[in-house]
Structures are given as structure tokens and as C-alpha cells.
C-alpha positions in Angstrom: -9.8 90.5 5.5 -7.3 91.5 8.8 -6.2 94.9 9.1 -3.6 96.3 10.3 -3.9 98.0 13.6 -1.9 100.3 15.2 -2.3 101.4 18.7 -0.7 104.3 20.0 -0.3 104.9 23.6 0.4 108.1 25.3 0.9 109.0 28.4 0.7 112.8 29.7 3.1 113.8 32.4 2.5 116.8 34.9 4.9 118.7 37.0 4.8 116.7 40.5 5.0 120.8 41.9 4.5 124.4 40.2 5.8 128.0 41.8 3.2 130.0 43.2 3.1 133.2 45.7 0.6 132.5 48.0 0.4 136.6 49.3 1.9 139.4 47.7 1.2 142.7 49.0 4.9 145.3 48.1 6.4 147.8 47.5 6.0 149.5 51.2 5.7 152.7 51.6 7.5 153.5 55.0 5.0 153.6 57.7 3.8 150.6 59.3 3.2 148.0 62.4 4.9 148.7 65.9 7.1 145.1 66.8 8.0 145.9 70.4 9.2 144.3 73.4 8.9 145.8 76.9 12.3 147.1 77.3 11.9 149.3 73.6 8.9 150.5 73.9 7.3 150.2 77.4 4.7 147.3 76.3 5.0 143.8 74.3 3.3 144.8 70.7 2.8 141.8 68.1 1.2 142.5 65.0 -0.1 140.1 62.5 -1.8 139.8 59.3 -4.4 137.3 57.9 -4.3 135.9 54.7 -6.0 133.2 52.7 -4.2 130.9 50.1 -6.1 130.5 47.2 -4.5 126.8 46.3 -3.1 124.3 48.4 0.4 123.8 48.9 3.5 124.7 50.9 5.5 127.6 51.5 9.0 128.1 51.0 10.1 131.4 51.9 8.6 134.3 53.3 9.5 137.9 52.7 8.3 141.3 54.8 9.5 144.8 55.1 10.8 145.1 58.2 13.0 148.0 59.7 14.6 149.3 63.1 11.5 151.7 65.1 13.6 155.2 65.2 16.6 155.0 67.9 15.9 151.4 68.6 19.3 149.9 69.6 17.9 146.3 68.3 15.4 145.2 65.4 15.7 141.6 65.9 12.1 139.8 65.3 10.6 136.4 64.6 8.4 135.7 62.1 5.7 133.3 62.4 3.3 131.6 60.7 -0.1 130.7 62.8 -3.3 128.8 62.2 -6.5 130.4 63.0 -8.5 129.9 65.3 -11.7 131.6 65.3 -10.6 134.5 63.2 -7.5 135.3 65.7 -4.1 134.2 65.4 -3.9 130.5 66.5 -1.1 127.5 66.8 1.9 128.4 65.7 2.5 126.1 62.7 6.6 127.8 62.3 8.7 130.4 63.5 11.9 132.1 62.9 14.2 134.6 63.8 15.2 137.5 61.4 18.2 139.7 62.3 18.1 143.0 62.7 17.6 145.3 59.8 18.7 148.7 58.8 15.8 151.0 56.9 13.4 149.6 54.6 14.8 146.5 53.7 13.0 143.3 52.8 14.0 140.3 55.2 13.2 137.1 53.6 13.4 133.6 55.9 13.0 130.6 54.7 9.9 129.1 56.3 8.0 125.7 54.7 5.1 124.6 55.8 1.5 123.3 54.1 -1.0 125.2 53.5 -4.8 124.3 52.8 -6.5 126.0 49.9 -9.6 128.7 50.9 -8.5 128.2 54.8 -7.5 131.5 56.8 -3.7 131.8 58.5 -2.0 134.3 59.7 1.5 135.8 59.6 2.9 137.8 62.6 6.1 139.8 63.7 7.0 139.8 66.8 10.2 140.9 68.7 12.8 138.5 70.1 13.4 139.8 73.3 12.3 142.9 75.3 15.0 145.0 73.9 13.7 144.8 70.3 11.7 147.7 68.3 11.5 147.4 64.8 8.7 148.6 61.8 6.6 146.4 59.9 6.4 148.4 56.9 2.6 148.8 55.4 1.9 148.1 51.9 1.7 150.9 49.0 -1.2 149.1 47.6 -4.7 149.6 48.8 -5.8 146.4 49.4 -7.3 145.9 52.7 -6.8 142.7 54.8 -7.6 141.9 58.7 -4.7 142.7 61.1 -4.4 141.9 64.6 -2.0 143.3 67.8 -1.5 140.7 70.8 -0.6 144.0 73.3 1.0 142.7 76.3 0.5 139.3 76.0 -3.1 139.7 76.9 -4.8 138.5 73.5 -5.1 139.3 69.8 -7.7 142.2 69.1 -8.7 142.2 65.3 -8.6 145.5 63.1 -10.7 144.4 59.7 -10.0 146.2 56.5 -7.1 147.8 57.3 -3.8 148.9 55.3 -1.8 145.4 54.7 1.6 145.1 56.0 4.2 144.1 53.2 4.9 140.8 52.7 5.3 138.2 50.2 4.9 134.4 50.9 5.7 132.0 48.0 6.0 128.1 48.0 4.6 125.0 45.7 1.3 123.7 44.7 1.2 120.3 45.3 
């Protein structure tokens, strides 16, 4: 006796890439993270968060609070994003330049590069010349993350668990 036999093939197709934020830390709430050059505020101050993604994957844009230090004439700052490098702020992996900002406003630059799932980076603000001041606004939330301030060019010191600075960084899993 033959019997008829039908096979029936299927084949399942993913998404080659899915949105994801990688950090999400707003609304601010108006204080924040001095951004100085020398000229502003009479010393070079850098601040810069850590943050861990919990996939792999690369960004695409990056979004912070950012806004002009009281009677600064110029809030012009780079963002950067940094490997780490034994829990400090470490190569810079890509930077860019934000223009200045009037109060509270959330600057967004696009920024892509990959990111390793589990594996510490950090993001800092820094100003793009000496007569830059601006605000990196701090989070309302009250999560906790490890920030660090390269003062004067002489080295990142670490502050653990303290208020986050606002920011958003979003991209696709790969």
C-alpha cells in the first residue's frame, strides 16, 4: 500500500535587528553635573556616568539634559562615549559636539557605536573649549549609578552610588 505523503516545510524568519534603550534614566530635575572649561569656571570639570548594557548591540542616538551653568556666555559640550578601563573612564570609543542649550532641554546626538552585553562604559560631558559652562542635569529617579569628574585634566576620581545624570541611550540588538 503507498501513501500519500505530504511534507510541509517552514521556515521561521526573525528580525535581523529590534529597538532597545540601552540606559534610561529622565525626567531631570534641575540640578546636576558642573561641564566646565578653564575660562568659565576657573578649572577643566568633566563629568561622566557609568552604565552597563544589558544586551549587545549598537547605539544610535544618545540623549542628556544638558543646560547653560547660570551667566555662562557658552554651553557648548561634547558628548562621549568611553570604554572602561578599570572602573574609570577609558578609550574613547565616539565623540561629538552638542551646541549650546538654553534651560533644561534634552540635546540628543546621534552617536552609533557597539556595545557588548554585561560590559561596563561610560558616558561623559565635557566642554568644548575653555569658555564653555553648562549643567548636566541629574535624574528625578533614585536610582544610583557610579559617576566620575576628570578635574583639571589630572584623572577620573569615582563617586559610587550617586544621583544619575539624565540621559537616554537607545540603538539595536543585533
Amino acid at each position: 500500500m503507498i501513501r500519500n505523503v505530504l511534507l510541509l516545510s517552514s521556515t521561521l524568519v526573525l528580525p535581523t535587528s529590534a529597538s532597545t534603550t540601552f540606559f534610561n534614566n529622565f525626567p531631570y530635575n534641575g540640578y546636576g553635573y558642573f561641564v566646565c572649561g578653564t575660562a568659565a569656571c576657573g578649572a577643566t570639570k568633566s563629568p561622566a556616568m557609568q552604565f552597563i548594557p544589558g544586551v549587545a548591540g549598537t547605539t544610535s542616538k544618545v540623549s542628556l539634559s544638558i543646560s547653560p551653568e547660570t551667566g555662562s556666555q557658552s554651553s557648548n559640550v561634547q558628548i562621549l562615549l568611553r570604554a572602561d578601563k578599570n572602573g574609570l573612564p577609558g578609550k574613547v570609543l565616539a565623540k561629538k559636539n552638542a551646541a549650546g542649550q538654553t534651560c533644561c532641554v534634552t540635546t540628543t546626538v546621534k552617536m552609533a557605536v557597539g556595545l557588548t552585553g554585561g560590559t561596563p562604559y561610560w558616558l561623559e560631558v565635557a566642554p568644548r573649549t575653555t569658555n564653555d559652562s553648562a549643567l548636566w542635569q541629574i535624574s528625578d529617579s533614585s536610582d544610583a549609578c557610579t559617576v566620575a569628574e576628570d578635574y583639571e585634566g589630572t584623572g577620573w576620581t569615582t563617586y559610587s552610588t550617586q544621583v544619575c545624570p539624565a540621559a537616554k541611550i537607545v540603538g539595536e540588538i543585533k
